[in-house]
N, C-alpha and C positions, 0 to 999 in steps of 0.2 A: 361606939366609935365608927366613922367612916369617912374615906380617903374621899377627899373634895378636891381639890386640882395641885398642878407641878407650876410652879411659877420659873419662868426665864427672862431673864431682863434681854430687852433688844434694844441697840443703836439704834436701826433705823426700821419706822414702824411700819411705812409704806413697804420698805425691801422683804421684811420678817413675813407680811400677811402675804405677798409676790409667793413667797417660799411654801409654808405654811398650808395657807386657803387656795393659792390660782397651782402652784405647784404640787407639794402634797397631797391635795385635798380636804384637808380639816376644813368644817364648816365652823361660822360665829355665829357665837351664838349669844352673848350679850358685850354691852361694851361700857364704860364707865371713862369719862373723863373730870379730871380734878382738877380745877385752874389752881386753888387755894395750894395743893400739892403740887403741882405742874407736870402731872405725870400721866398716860391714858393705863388703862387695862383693857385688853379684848379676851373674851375668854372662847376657848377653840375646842370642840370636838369632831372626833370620828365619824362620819355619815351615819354607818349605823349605829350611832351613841344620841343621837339627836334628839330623839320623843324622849330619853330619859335625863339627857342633858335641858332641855326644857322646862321638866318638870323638880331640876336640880337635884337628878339619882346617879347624873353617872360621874366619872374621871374628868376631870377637862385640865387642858391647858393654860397657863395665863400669863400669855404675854403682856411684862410691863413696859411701857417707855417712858422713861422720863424726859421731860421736853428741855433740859441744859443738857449739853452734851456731857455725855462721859464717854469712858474708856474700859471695855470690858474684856478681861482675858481668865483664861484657867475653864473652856467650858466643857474640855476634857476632864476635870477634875470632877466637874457635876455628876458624870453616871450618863447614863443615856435614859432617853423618850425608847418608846417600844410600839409597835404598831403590827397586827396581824394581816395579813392580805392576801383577796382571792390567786391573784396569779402572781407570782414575785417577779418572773420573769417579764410580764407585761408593764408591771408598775415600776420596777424600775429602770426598763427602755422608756416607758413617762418620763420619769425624773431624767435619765439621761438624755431625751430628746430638747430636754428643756435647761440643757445646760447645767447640771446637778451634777459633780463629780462622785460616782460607787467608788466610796475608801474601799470596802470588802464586799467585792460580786459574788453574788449567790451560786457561786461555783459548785454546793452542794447541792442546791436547790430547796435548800431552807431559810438560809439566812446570809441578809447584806446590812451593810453598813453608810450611812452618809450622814452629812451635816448643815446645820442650818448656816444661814448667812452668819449669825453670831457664833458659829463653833460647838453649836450643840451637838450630841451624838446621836443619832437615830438609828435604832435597830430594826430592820422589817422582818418578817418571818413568816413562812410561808401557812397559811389557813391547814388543816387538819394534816399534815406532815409534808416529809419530801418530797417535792415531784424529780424526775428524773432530771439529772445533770446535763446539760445542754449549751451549746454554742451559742454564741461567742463567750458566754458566762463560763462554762469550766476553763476557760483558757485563759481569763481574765488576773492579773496581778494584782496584788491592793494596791492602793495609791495613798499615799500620806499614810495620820494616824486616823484611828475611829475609837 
C-alpha cells in the first residue's frame, strides 16, 4: 500500500491555485480536465516533493473543481493539510504579507495554523524543531477557528 494524494474540493479554481501555488507555494504538477464530468483536477506538491511527485512517489494534493457551482462547508471537519518549513516565522510573514489570516501564530515557534480560501486547515511546523519564540508572533492572539 501507499498513500497517493488528499483530495479537497474548491469553489473557485483560479482563487484555490492564488492560495495554493502563488501563495503557499505548492508547485503543479499535472492537471486533468473532464468535459464529459465537468470538473478539472490539478494535482499540487511541495517544492521539495517535486522529482518524486514526477515520477508519481510522493503525497500530493488534488484539488477538485467542478465547473456548476456548488456550495461547500464543514472544512474544519476534514482534519487539516500539514506542511513542514525552513523558517515558520518568514513563511508565514509570506502568507501574511499576502493577505492570509494566522488562525494560530507560531507563538512557540513550531507551529501555526491558517486556511485556505475554502476552509481548509493548514498546519505549518517548523523544519528540525523550535526555533526561539519571537515578536511580534509570541504576542500574537488566534484569530477565528483552525
Amino acid at each position: 500500500m501507499k498513500y497517493l494524494h488528499t483530495m479537497v474540493r474548491v469553489a473557485d479554481l483560479d482563487k484555490a491555485l492564488d492560495f495554493y501555488v502563488d501563495t503557499f507555494g505548492l508547485k503543479e504538477v499535472r492537471r486533468v480536465d473532464n468535459e464529459k464530468g465537468r470538473f478539472t483536477l490539478v494535482f499540487l506538491a511541495a517544492p521539495d516533493d517535486m522529482a518524486q511527485a514526477q515520477a508519481e512517489r510522493a503525497p500530493l494534493i488534488e484539488l477538485t473543481h467542478n465547473w456548476d457551482p456548488e456550495t461547500y462547508s464543514g472544512g474544519r471537519n476534514f482534519g487539516h493539510l500539514a506542511y513542514e518549513v525552513d523558517d515558520i516565522y518568514a513563511f508565514c510573514q509570506r502568507l501574511q504579507d499576502r493577505g492570509v489570516t494566522i488562525n494560530r501564530p507560531p507563538r512557540d515557534g513550531y507551529m501555526a495554523f491558517v486556511k485556505s480560501p475554502d476552509g481548509i486547515s493548514i498546519e505549518i511546523l517548523q523544519k528540525g524543531g523550535t526555533k526561539e519564540p519571537q515578536e511580534p508572533w509570541k504576542s500574537m492572539e488566534n484569530t477565528g477557528s483552525w
